[in-house]
C-alpha angles and dihedrals in degrees: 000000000000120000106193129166113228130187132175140194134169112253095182119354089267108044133050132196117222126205123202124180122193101211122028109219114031114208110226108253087043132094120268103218123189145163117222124190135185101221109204113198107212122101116235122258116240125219102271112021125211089237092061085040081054097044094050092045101057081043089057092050096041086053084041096056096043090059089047088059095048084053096046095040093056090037094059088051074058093063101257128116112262121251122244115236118237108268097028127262107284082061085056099047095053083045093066109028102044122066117239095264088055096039083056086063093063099029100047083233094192079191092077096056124112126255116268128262090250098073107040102123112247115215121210136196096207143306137230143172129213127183118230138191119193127174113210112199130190103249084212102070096013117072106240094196087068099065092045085091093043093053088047097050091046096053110126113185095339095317129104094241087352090271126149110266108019093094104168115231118242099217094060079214093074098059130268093277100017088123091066111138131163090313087087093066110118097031100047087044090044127086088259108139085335096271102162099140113145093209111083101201073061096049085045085052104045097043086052082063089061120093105185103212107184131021139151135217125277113261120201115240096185140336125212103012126166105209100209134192102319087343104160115178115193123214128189119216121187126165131155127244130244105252097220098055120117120248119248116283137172107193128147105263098025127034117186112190127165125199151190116231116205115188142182136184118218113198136325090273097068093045087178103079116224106259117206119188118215117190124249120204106212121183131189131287112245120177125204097272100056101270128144122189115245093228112219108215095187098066107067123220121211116188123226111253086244085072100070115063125195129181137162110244106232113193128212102277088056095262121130094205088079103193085214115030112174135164102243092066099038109029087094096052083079146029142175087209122007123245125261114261115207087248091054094051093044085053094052096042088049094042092055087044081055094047097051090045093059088035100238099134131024088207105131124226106253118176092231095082085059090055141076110211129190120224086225083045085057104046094042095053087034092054094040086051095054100044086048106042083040091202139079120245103238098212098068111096116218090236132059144155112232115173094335092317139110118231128197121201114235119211113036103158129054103199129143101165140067141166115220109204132172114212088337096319130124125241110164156320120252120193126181114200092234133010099244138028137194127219114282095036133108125251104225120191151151141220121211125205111168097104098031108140087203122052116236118205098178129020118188111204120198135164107213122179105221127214107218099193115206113245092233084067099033121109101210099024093160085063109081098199125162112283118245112272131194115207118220113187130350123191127168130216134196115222108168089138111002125121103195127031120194116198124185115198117190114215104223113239086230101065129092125248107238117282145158145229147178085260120040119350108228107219132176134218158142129279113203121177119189126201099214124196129170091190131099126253093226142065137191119236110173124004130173146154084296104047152285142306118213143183138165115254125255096224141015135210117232154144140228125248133199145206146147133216116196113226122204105226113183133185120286127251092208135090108233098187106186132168122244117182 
């Protein structure tokens, strides 16, 4: 079964561009590969058209009935009584005095109509694609002054990241990108960073508020092209990503989106191509022992032009519009790094015996130069390990360098268990059914009340995802106010007198595993509210020598009662797919 990501936007009323990953989403430090087709709407033409059959066949009749009115005019000089043409002859009489345009205004001739909008053919200067990665804070809890630096060290020709619409300004005064003019246009009007405001001083303000982090250059995908009648060209695209980048993230002071742009120049007279913006689901990288990269965002990462690969898809007739173009018979057409052969291995093995032999290097042999590893390969035997082992090795320190980057552990604390109390007092016994999750799982838990010391009547249950901004960003770093928080999912339970309360939390396929950057730090836990009371649930209206009277009260005097778990949410092994139009 094939799980793909596909995504699709009108680039002119009669073609569409298609989008087609192949994972969803893609690890840092992995390729992204996708498929990219020009979809032109207009259906092809065949040989001999029912219009041309139409139009020779009125021909034929009209010659037809001009012969019949010769014949009936000199058989009448013959004595006999002339014959009347089929139609009448007022119809005649049209037929022969009105040209065919005019003869179609009478006749509602469908023949004489012009062809329809669909297949008009579409000509295109050329077309490229370029990958962005762009980070959107709230100007409100993050400092603005911080990422002026940044803007200013990732212009290219005049651009932040080179990327359309983030033009610089040349008077500092006047803001980084007050000089934006219509040059913004697909990427203000995209989904990048959801920017659909209708006032432009608004537009000016919020885009001020982007820092674009990665991109790469723009590769061509063709140059010249005719889209004809249901012509569709397929392109692959394939280019590996930077291993220290953040995942994709939407949280309420930081959003962190990455996108495809997809462009196309129509003619020499718009010399501005038209830019659509498809979304890229990124995830985070993870290596075998449990270690995740700290991103720096400040520090912006432009790619070589050898990173990104392009190439037409020809299919097997010689055609590069391939009906059915798939991964599985093109992703070795082309590579951003060719694959290992077993001589070269055996080469580079030999070559590394021969240099500690002559001691010219201390680099050990690790078996991990011989392999290819996947990041989903990694989480999935990481996470078994654990849930199986059920303990932490000791000896591993939480940081660690790792190729010029610096690299976090994880998950260091294996705990399942955890007794909530108020001033000494037990409330009650959660127990979550394995020490760590991944995104798409379940959270499955239980709350044990059999030897609570105070009695709970509500609990509200919620999983937030919390912002933790660095005081170095920060715009009031000496308040220490309450980080931003998303709420995932709430849910309340009654447990007047229950014992044992089983609660089952989805994490949503759209959220983002924990992470950290340079920046903001990106944790996970859970909310739980209690509703306290000290009080009974009865009381005693009426007693005497034969017995009581009792009845439950109509109201109770409490208190709430707060406390958060941390949860350790990691990437997912698995490939969601999923279509977005």
């Amino acid at each position: 079964m094939h799980t793909h990501s596909i995504h699709e936007q009108m680039l002119l009323k009669n073609v569409r561009v298609e989008v087609v990953y192949e994972e969803n989403p893609v690890p840092a430090d992995e390729e992204v590969s996708a498929i990219i087709r020009f979809r032109h709407f207009g259906v092809p033409k065949p040989v001999t058209s029912i219009a041309e059959s139409d139009n020779e066949s009125v021909d034929q009749s009209s010659i037809t009935q001009t012969e019949a009115s010769t014949n009936g005019t000199s058989t009448s000089n013959g004595n006999s009584e002339p014959q009347e043409p089929e139609g009448g002859w007022f119809g005649r009489r049209i037929s022969m005095q009105l040209t065919n345009s005019a003869r179609a205004l009478f006749m509602d001739d469908e023949v004489q109509k012009k062809p329809d909008w669909r297949n008009q053919p579409v000509n295109l200067m050329f077309g490229f694609a370029q990958l962005s990665g762009v980070m959107t804070y709230n100007p409100e809890l993050i400092d603005h002054a911080q990422f002026n630096e940044i803007r200013k060290k990732a212009a290219v020709s005049g651009k932040i990241g080179g990327l359309d619409g983030f033009e610089m300004s040349k008077n500092d005064q006047e803001g980084l990108l007050s000089r934006i003019t219509g040059g913004i246009g697909g990427m203000l009007n995209s989904e990048v960073n959801d920017l659909h405001v209708d006032d432009k001083k608004k537009k000016i303000e919020n885009i001020d508020n982007v820092v674009p982090f990665f991109s790469t250059p723009k590769t061509l995908l063709f140059s010249e092209k005719t889209l004809k009648d249901g012509e569709t060209p397929v392109f692959y695209l394939k280019c590996k990503l930077p291993k220290g980048i953040p995942p994709t993230f939407i949280g309420k002071a930081v959003q962190i989106k990455y996108h495809l742009i997809i462009g196309a120049s129509l003619d020499d007279k718009i010399p501005k191509p038209i830019s659509l913006t498809f979304p890229l689901n990124v995830s985070p990288h993870f290596d075998q022992k449990g270690y995740q990269p700290i991103a720096a965002i400040d520090n912006f990462i432009l790619l070589s032009p050898q990173s990104i690969v392009s190439e037409s898809v020809i299919s097997k007739n010689g055609s590069t519009s391939a009906r059915r173009a798939s991964f599985r018979t093109i992703k070795n057409t082309a590579l951003t790094q060719p694959k290992l052969s077993q001589s070269t291995k055996k080469d580079k093995f030999l070559d590394k015996l021969r240099q500690m032999t002559n001691g010219t290097t201390e680099e050990e042999i690790t078996i991990d130069d011989f392999k290819s590893t996947k990041v989903k390969e990694n989480i999935s035997v990481y996470t078994e390990a654990l849930n199986n082992k059920g303990e932490l090795s000791q000896d591993e320190p939480k940081i660690v360098m790792t190729d010029g980057y610096t690299m976090e552990k994880q998950v260091m604390k294996l705990q399942t268990q955890y007794v909530i109390s108020r001033d000494g007092k037990s409330i009650t016994t959660l127990s979550f059914s394995k020490p760590l999750y991944k995104i798409g799982e379940s959270i499955k838990l239980s709350l044990n009340f059999e030897s609570s010391e105070i009695r709970s009547t509500g609990v509200l249950i919620s999983l937030e995802n919390l912002e933790l901004i660095r005081d170095t960003f920060a715009v009031n770093p000496e308040e220490k106010s309450s980080p931003p928080i998303t709420t995932h999912y709430k849910e309340s339970f009654s447990v007047f007198s229950h014992t044992l309360t089983p609660v089952e939390i989805p994490i949503p396929l759209s959220a983002s595993s924990q992470f950290k950057t340079n920046v903001f730090e990106s944790r996970w836990c859970i909310n739980i509210k209690f509703i306290l009371t000290e009080e009974t649930l009865n009381q005693t209206l009426h007693e005497d020598t034969t017995g009581r009277l009792i009845t439950a009260k109509e109201s109770l005097g409490g208190l709430e009662f707060n406390c958060r778990l941390p949860v350790t949410i990691l990437p997912s092994d698995k490939v969601f797919g999923g279509i977005t139009i």
